[in-house]
N, C-alpha and C positions, 0 to 999 in steps of 0.2 A: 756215769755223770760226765758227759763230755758236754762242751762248751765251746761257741764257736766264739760268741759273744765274753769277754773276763769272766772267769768264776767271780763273784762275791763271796769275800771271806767275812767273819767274824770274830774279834782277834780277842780272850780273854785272857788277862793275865795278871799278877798279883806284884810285880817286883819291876828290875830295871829295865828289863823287855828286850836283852837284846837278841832272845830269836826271831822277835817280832821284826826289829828292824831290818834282820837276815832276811827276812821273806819281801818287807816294804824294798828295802833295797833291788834285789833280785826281779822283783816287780818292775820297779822303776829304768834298770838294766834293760827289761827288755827280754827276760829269763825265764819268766814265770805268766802265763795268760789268763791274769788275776787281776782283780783289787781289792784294794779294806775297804769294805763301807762302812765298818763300827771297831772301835776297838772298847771293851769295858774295861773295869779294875772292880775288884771288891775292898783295895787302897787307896784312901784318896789324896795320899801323897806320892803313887804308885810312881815310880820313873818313866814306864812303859806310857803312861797318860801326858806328859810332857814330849816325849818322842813321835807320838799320833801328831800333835797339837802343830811340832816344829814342821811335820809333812802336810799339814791341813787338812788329816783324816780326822772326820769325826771321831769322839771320844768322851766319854764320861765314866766318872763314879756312882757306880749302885750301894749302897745302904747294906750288907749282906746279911744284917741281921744277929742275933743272939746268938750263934751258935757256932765258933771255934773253927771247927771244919769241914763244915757244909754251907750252903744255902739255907735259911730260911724260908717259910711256903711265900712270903709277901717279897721275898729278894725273890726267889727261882721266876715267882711269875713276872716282876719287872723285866726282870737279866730276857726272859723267851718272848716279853714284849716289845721290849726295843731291837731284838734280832729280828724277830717276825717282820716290823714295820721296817727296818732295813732290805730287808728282803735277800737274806744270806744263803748260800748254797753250802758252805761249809764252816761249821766252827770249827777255829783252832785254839789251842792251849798254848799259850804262851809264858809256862809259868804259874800259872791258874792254882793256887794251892787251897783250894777248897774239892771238896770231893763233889761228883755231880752226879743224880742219880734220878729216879723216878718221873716227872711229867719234864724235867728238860729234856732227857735220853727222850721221851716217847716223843716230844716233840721235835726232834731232830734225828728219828733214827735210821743208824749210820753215817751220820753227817757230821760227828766230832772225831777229831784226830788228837792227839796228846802226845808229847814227846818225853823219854824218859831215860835218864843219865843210866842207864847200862843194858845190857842184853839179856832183857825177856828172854822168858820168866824168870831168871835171875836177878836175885836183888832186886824186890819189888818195895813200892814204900818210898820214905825217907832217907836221907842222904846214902843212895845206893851207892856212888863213888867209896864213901866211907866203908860201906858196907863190904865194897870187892877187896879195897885194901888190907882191910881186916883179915879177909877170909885167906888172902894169897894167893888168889887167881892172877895168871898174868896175861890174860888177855880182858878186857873190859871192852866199854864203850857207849852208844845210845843207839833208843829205838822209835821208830815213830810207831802209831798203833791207833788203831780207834778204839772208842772208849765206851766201856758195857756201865755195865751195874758194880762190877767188881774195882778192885785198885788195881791198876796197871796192867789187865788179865783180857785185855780186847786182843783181835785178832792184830797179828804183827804186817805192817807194810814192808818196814824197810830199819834195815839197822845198819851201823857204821861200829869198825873197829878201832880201838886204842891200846895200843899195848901196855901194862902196867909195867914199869919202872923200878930197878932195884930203889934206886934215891928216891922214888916218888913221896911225898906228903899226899895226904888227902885234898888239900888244898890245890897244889901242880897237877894232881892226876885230875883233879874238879875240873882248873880250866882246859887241860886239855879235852877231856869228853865237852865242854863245852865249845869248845872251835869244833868239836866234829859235828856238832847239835845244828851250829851256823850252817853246815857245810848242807848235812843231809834233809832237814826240815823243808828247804824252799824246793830243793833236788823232787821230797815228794809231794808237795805242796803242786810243782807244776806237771807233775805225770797225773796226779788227779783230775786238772785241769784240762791236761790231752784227751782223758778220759783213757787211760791204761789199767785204772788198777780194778782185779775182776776180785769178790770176793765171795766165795762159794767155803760155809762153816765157819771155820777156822782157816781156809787156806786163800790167802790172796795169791794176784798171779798178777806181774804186765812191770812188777821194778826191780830193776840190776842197784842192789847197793852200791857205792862208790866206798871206794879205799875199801875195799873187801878183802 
């Protein structure tokens, strides 16, 4: 997927978005050989949808439907309707907290990437930060990853470390992997864009983590 012309991204996210801004920003820099053409929410007082709005990237909320955490069949095909007519080359997650599975993957596949508060396949799921604290691992962190059928189980691009902290709270060690999330996201956001990253199984090949 190289691109001489911006990749078109497709930004989906559920909260205050600020990886999304990492990546607009990074964009706007001059960093990344990208644009948003759509950013969605399945929130329709999401933050992330106010942060599109202040950039003058299109944006709206979809209806997501009955169901906790996933899509709905009448959301999935809205959400792959309005990506299609934007005409995206890659969806990202930005937060996205519904689970995506079935005709959106077929309709995009290999073309979603998802970011995720610690180092694959560890601590997959829910507040994985929580999770590492817990357990007393002292190295953590985030990964970026494309995203299968499974939770958090797609092939790994790029991840970034954080050391865990004797003082740490769940809380201090949350925002720290989230400063790393800012850092690494747009990082693979624009090697995708170069058209580096090769991905043969499970094994990608073409990105050097930072702060590794």
């Amino acid at each position: 997927m190289s691109h001489a012309s911006p990749l078109r991204l497709g930004v989906l996210g559920s909260g205050k978005g600020s990886n999304f801004c990492a990546i607009a920003d990074a964009i706007a820099a001059g960093g990344v050989n990208a644009e948003v053409a759509l950013v969605l929410s399945d929130v329709e007082s999401a933050g992330i949808l106010g942060h599109a709005a202040t950039r003058g990237i299109p944006a709206r909320y979809i209806e997501p439907g009955k169901f906790r955490t996933k899509l709905d069949e009448a959301a999935e095909v809205a959400f792959v309707k309005a990506l299609q007519e934007a005409r995206v080359d890659l969806i990202v997650l930005a937060g996205f907290m519904r689970i995506l599975k079935g005709e959106f993957l077929r309709a995009f596949e290999g073309r979603v990437i998802n970011i995720h508060p610690s180092l694959l396949p560890s601590f997959p799921g829910l507040e994985a930060w929580k999770q590492a604290l817990d357990y007393g691992v002292k190295v953590t962190g985030c990964t970026v990853h494309y995203v299968d059928q499974g939770i958090d189980t797609g092939a790994i691009i790029g991840q970034r470390t954080v050391p865990v902290l004797d003082t740490d709270t769940a809380a201090s060690l949350h925002e720290r992997i989230q400063g790393a999330e800012r850092q690494l996201y747009p990082a693979v956001v624009a090697a995708i864009a170069r058209g580096e990253i090769h991905t043969r199984g499970r094994q990608t090949r073409g990105f050097v983590s930072p702060g590794v």
